[in-house]
Structure formats: structure tokens, C-alpha cells
C-alpha positions in Angstrom: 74.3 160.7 41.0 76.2 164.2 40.2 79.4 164.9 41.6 80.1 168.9 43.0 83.9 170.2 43.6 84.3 173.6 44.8 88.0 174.9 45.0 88.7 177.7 47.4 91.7 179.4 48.1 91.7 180.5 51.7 93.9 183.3 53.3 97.3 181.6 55.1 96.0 183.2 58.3 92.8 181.4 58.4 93.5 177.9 57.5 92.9 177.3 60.8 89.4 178.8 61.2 88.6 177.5 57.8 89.6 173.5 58.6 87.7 173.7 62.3 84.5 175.5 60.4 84.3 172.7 58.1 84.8 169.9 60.8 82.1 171.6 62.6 79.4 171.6 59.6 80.3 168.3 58.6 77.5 166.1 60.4 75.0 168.8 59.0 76.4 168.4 55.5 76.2 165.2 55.6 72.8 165.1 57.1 71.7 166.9 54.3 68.7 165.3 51.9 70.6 163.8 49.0 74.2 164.3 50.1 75.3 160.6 49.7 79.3 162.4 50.3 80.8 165.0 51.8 84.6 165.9 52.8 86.9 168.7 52.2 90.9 167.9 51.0 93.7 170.2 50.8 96.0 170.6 48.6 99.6 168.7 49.0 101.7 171.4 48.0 99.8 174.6 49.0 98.3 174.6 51.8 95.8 177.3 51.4 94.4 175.7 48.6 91.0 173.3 49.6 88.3 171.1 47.2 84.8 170.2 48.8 83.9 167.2 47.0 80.5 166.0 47.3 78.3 163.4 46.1 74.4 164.3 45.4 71.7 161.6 44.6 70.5 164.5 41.7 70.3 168.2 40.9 67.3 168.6 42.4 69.5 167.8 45.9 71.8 169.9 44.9 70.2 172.7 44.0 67.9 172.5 47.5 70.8 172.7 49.0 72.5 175.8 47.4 69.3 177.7 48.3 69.1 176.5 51.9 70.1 178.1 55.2 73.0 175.7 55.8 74.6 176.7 52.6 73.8 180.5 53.2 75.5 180.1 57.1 78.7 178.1 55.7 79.3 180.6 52.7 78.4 183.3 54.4 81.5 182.4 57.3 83.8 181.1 55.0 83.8 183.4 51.9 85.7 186.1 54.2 88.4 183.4 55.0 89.0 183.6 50.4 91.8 185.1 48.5 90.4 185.1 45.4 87.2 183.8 44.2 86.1 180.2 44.2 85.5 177.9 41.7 83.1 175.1 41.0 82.2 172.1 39.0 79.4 170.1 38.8 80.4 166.9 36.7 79.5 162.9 36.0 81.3 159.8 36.6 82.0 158.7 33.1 82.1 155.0 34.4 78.6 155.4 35.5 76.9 156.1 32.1 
């Protein structure tokens, strides 16, 4: 299992847009092959700040899925909702070695 965190930073005017996009893709996310978890939090202090944190069975998951059409629909709508540029992680458990 691999662990994927994406921060984005998303303009104060489209919090809105961005939170009801990403309750709408949810099911499809997490009907994804090898998506074992999916959600999106936001930040406690500033509120235009949001993590995806997902849970993939492997790479191989992950990597399908960053070349699929889902991906392409949801970064394709919410990359114009972005003040700056997003960043991402792909990382272990250490408790699971």
C-alpha cells in the first residue's frame, strides 16, 4: 500500500465550487481500481488550503489512475480553481515495513 497527498491551494472565491466538485467525484474516486481511500481535508486555519489523501493498493494503481480520464476531468476542472501550483507526495507508512 502507497499513501498519495496532494496539497492545493484554491482561490477564496471558489472554495465553494472546489468542496461541491470534490463531493461530486468522490463515489468515482473511490470506485477506482486500487483506491482502498479517498477524502479531501482542509486546512484549520486557512481555509483555502486542501490535502487529498489517498490510499492505493500499489503504484501500478496509482499510476493507472493519473493517466486515466477521471484524473484528466477532475484536474482539468479544478486546476483553474489554484493560486499557486500544487504539490504532491507519494510516501510509506513506516509502521507498515
Amino acid at each position: 500500500m502507497i499513501t498519495r497527498i496532494v496539497k492545493v491551494s484554491v482561490h477564496d472565491s471558489k472554495i465553494d465550487d472546489f468542496v461541491s466538485f470534490m463531493e461530486s467525484v468522490r463515489d468515482h474516486m473511490l470506485a477506482f481500481n486500487g483506491c482502498e481511500h479517498w477524502e479531501v481535508l482542509n486546512d484549520k486555519t486557512n481555509k483555502n488550503i486542501f490535502f487529498s489523501y489517498s490510499i492505493w493498493k500499489s503504484e501500478k494503481e496509482l499510476e493507472a489512475y493519473k493517466y486515466s480520464t477521471l484524473y484528466k476531468q477532475i484536474w482539468s476542472t479544478c486546476k483553474q480553481w489554484f493560486t499557486k501550483e500544487s504539490q504532491a507526495w507519494t510516501v510509506d507508512n513506516i509502521f507498515d515495513k
